[in-house]
N, C-alpha and C positions, 0 to 999 in steps of 0.2 A: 290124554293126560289132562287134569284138569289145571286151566292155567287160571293165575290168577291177576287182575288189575289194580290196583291201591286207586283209582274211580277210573281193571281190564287182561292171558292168552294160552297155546298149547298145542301138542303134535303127538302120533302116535310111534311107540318105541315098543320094543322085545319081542321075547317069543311067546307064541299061542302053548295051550295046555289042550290036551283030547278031551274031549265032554260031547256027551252027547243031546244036553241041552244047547237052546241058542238064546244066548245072554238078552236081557234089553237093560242095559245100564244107563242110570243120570248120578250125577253129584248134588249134592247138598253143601253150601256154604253157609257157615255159621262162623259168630262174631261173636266177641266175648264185651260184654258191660264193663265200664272203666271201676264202676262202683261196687254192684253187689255180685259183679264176678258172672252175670247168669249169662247164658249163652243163648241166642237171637236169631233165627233162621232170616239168613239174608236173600238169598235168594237159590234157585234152582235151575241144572243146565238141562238141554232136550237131551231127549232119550235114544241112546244109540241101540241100534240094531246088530245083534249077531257078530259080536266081534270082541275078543280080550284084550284088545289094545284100543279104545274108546279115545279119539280125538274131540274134544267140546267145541260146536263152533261159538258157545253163548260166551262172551268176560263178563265179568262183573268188575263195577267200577266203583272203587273204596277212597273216602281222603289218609293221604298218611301225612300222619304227623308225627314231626322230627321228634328223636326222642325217648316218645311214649310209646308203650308195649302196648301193640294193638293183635291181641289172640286171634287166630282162626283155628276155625276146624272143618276137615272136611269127611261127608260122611257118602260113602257109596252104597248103591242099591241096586237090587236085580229086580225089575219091575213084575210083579205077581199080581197084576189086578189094574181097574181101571179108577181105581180111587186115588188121590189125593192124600188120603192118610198114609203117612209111612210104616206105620204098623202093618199095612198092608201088604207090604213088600218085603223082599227077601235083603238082609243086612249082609253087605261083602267084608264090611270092614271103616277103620275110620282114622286118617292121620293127623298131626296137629304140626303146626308152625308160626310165626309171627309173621306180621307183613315188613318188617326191618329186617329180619332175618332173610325173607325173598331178597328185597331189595340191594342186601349185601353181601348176597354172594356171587360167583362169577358168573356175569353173562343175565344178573336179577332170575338165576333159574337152579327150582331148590327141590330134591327127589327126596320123598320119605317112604316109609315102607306104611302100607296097611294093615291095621293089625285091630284087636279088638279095643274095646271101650276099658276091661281092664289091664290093658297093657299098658295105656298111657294115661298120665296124673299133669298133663300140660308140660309145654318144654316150649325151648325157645326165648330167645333173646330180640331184642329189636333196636337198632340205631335211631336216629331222628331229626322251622319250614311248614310251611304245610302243603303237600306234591299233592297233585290227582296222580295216581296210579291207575293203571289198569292190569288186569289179574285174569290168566286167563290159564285152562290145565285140561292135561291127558292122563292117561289110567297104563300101565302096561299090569300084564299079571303072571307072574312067576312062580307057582307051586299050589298045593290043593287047599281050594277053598275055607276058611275057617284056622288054618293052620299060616303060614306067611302068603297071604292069597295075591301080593302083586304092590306096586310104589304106585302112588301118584306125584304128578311133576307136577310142578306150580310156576310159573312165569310171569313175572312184575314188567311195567314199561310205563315210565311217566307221559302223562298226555300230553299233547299240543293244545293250544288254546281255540286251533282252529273248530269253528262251530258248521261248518260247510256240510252240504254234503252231493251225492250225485248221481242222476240217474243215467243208469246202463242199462245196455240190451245186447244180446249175443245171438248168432245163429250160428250153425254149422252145415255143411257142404261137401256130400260122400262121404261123412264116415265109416270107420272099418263095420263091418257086420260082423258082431261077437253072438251073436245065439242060433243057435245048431235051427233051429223051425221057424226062421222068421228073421227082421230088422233090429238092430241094436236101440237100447232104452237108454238113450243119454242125457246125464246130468254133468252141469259142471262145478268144479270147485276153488276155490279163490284161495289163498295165501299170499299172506305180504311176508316183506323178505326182515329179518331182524341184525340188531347191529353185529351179530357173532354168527351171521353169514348163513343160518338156519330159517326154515319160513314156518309161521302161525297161519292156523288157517282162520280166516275170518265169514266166510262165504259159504254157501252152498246154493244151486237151483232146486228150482221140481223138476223134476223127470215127464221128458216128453218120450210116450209109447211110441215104439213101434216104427221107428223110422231112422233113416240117414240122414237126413233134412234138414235137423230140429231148429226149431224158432222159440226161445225160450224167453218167460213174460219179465217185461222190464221190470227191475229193481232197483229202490234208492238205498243207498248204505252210506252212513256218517264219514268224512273225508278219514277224522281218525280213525274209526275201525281198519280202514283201507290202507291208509300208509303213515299216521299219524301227521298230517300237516307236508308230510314231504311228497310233494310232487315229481321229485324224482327218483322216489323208492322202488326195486323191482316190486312186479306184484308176477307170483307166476299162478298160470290157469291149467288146471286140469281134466280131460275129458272121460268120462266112466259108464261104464254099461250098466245099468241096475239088473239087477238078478232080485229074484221074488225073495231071496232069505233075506234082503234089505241092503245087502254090499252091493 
């Protein structure tokens, strides 16, 4: 789901649909001008592999200001090419929200449905300080493409002012053997835990081949992306076999 930050989050929900295509989805965040109203591509999440419920590990990080109507829009895409242009790619769909409206609802986390460009004329309300937020979202999809093709969730969490940050490194030691002709391909994956008891994922490794062993290469990540300044937040890790369809 694609989560969002006011300057950051998200998790994956529902049920899969048969196709027999395999999806490679990214989100597009766009911002709306205070002035002439034009909309602003802010930035872009990575591109998920083979799956209808698309967790982002990328936030983006927005100022919110108390208040004032700060428009988003989010636009999804099925990757068809190795270009940059989004002409190039296949349109799933595109939902709107304010970042006040995140911010103010239970838990800073706001579900819309995806629907086409002329279903929605902009919506949304916004409260209002001026907060770093961070924004951060996942995708679930529920029914046939083009027609209510699936929600995206959006998740606000105001930052810490902490500017820290730290490097880790992990290995593992016998794990399970998941592939029928050989050693398991494991990756790990990172989530910090949020104040309504649900975890964000913020992390991911590379995938070391072919082994039970694995030694994976140390990574620095920003103290807030990890627990936002609290160092005594769960963070929970999890360990997964790569399989060639990208899961």
């Amino acid at each position: 789901m694609p989560e969002v930050l006011a300057r950051d989050s998200g998790s994956p929900i529902g049920s899969r649909i048969k196709s027999t295509a395999e999806p490679k989805e990214f989100c597009v965040l766009y911002t709306q001008g205070m002035g002439n109203k034009e909309w602003r591509e802010f930035g872009r999440t990575e591109v998920i592999d083979n799956t209808l419920n698309p967790d982002f590990v990328r936030k983006f990080i927005l100022d919110y200001f108390f208040e004032e109507r700060q428009n988003l829009r989010f636009d999804l895409y099925d990757v068809d090419s190795k270009s940059a242009n989004l002409s190039k790619h296949d349109f799933l769909g595109q939902a709107y929200c304010t970042l006040g409206e995140v911010v103010g609802s239970l838990g800073s986390r706001s579900e819309k449905a995806l629907g086409s460009p002329k279903e929605f004329k902009g919506s949304g309300k916004s409260p209002g300080a001026l907060w770093e937020r961070q924004v951060g979202y996942s995708v679930r999809y529920k029914g046939i493409q083009g027609k209510k093709c699936g929600t995206v969730i959006v998740k606000a969490e105001e930052l810490n002012n902490c500017r820290e940050s730290v490097m880790m490194q992990f290995c593992g030691n016998k794990l399970d053997k998941k592939d029928f002709f050989g050693k398991s391909d494991p990756f790990l994956v990172f989530y910090r835990s949020n104040e309504d008891s649900t975890f964000t994922i913020c992390h991911k490794t590379e995938v070391v081949k072919n082994t039970l062993n694995p030694v994976w290469q140390a990574f620095k990540i920003p103290v807030r992306a990890l627990c936002n300044g609290d160092y005594d937040r769960t963070i929970k890790v999890e360990v997964y076999d790569w399989d060639r369809d990208g899961r």
